[in-house]
C-alpha positions in Angstrom: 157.8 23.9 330.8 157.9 27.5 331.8 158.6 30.1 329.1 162.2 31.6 329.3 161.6 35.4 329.8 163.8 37.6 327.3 167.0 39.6 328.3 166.5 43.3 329.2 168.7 45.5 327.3 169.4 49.0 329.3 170.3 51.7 327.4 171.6 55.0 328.6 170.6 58.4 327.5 173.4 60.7 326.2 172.8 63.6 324.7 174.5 63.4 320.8 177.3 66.3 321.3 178.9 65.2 318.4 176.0 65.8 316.1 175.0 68.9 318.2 178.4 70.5 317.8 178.5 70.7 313.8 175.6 72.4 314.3 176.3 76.0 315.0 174.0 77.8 317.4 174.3 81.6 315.5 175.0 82.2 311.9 176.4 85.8 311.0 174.3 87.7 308.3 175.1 91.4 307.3 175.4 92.7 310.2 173.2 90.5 312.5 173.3 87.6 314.4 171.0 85.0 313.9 170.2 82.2 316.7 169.2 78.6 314.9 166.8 77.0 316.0 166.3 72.6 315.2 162.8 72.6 314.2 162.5 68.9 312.4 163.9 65.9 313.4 164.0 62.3 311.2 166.2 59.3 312.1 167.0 55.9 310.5 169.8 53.2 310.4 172.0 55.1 308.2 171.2 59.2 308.6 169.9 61.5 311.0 168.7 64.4 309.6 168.0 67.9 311.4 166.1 70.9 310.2 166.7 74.2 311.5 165.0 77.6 311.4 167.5 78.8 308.6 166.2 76.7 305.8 169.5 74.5 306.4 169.1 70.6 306.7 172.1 69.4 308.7 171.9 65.0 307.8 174.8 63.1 309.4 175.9 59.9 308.1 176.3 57.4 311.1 178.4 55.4 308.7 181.1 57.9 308.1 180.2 60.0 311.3 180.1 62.9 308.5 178.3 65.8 308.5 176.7 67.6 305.2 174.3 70.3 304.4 171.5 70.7 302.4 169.3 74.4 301.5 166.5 76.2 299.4 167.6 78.7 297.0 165.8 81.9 297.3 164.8 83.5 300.9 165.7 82.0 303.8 162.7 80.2 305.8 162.3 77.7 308.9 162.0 73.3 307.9 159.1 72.5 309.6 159.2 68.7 308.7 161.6 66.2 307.3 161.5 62.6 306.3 163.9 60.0 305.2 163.6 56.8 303.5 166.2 54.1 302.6 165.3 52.2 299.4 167.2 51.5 296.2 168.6 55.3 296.4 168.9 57.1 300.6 166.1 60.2 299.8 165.0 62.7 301.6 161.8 64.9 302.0 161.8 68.6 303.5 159.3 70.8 304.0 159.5 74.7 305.0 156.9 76.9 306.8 155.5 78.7 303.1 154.4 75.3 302.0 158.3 74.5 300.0 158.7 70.9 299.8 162.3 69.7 298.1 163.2 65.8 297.6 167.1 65.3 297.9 168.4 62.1 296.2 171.3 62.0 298.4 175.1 60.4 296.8 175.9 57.0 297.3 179.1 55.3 297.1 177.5 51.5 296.6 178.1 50.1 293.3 174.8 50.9 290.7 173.4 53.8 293.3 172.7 57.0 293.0 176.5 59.1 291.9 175.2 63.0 292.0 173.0 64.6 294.3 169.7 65.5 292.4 166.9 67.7 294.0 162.9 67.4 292.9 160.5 70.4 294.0 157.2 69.9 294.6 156.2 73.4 294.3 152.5 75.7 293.4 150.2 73.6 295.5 151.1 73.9 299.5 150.9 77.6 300.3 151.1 77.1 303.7 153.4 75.3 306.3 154.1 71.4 305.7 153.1 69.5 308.7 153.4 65.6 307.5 155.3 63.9 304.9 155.1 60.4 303.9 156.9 58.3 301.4 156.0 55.1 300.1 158.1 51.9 300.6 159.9 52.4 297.2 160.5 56.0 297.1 158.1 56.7 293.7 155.3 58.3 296.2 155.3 61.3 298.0 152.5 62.4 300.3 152.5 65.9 301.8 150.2 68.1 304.1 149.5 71.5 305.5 148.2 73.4 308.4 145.3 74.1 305.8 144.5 71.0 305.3 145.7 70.2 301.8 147.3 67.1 300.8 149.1 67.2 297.6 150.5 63.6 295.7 153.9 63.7 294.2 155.1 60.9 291.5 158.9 61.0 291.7 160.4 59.5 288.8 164.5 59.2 289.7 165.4 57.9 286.6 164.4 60.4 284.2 164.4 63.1 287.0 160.7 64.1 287.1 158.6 65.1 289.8 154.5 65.7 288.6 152.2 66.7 291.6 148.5 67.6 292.1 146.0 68.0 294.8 144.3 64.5 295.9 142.2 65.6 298.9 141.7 68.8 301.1 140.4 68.8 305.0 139.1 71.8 306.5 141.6 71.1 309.5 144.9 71.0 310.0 146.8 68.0 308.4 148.8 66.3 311.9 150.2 63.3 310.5 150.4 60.8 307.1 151.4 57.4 307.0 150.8 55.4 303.0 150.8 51.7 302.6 149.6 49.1 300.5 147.4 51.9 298.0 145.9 53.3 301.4 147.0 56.5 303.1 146.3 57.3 306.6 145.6 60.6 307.3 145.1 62.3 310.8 143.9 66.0 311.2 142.7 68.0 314.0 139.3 67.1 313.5 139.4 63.0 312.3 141.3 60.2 311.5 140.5 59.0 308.1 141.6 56.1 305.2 142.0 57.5 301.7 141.8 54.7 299.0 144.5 56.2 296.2 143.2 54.1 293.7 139.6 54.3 294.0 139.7 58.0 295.2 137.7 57.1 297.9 137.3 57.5 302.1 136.8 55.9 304.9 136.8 58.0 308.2 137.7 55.7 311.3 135.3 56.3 314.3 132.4 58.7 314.0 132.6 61.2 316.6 135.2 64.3 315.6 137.9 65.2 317.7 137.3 67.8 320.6 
């Protein structure tokens, strides 16, 4: 019996005006004008979140087709990376171009979730810009690295509103992407791809050649 081939689905590009247009494309400080720039980009089923060259993070609610906004305190400086995750509580990672990374415990309106927003820093470590962040499945674990190479460990605990990082390995090449599962973090610089074993501090580079 021949197999029965499944449907194609077309889909249309169209640009998202709605989400472009509560963006605005100058902000008016003293007396200059400053263009924004969208530097970092993150989707998922119920947010897409948008980093900008202001230190603003623009996250739209597809539910509510709402629009809030997120910022550091202090100077203002360009998001160079951003990172959702959807688990018990809707968090989000950002991370600026000084090495700044904020988690945002974002408000829910589901019975026994999260009721006021709540922001950890990971801060003192990353002294350079955030390239890759990665979360773990259940939101404790936060991995982030840097164009220098370091990769710094955050344990988020939401309930009692703690945040304790440290320094778990350091590459003398840019850090280009993260990715944690299962106790094993992937990690990809300009230089190698490697496996680094959480528990057993250990690694395991994949191939043997470096990069060119």
């Amino acid at each position: 019996m021949a197999s029965v081939a499944s449907p194609v689905i077309f889909k249309e590009f169209c640009p998202l005006y709605y989400l472009l247009n509560a963006i605005p494309t100058k902000i008016q400080k003293g007396f200059r004008s400053i263009v924004v720039y969208l530097t970092a980009l993150d989707t998922n089923g119920d947010y897409i979140a948008v980093g900008s060259s202001i230190g603003m993070l623009y996250l739209y609610c597809r539910h509510v087709n709402q629009m809030k906004k997120y910022n550091f305190e202090g100077r203002c400086e360009s998001i160079t990376f951003v990172k959702l995750l959807s688990c018990f509580d809707d968090l989000v990672a950002v991370g600026t171009a000084s090495g700044r990374v904020a988690v945002f415990q974002l408000v829910s309106s589901l019975p026994g979730r999260n009721k006021q927003l709540r922001r950890f820093d990971v801060s003192g470590i990353h002294k350079s810009s955030i390239t890759a962040l990665a979360w773990s499945p259940n939101g404790m674990k936060l991995f982030s690295g840097d164009d220098k190479g370091k990769i710094v460990y955050s344990a988020l605990d939401l309930d009692q509103g703690i945040c304790n990082s440290s320094l778990v390995l350091e590459e003398p090449s840019p850090i280009v992407q993260l990715d944690y599962n299962q106790k094993v973090l992937l990690v990809s610089t300009l230089q190698r791809t490697l496996l680094f074993y959480t528990e057993e501090k250990s690694v395991n580079q994949v191939g043997t050649q470096p990069r060119k």
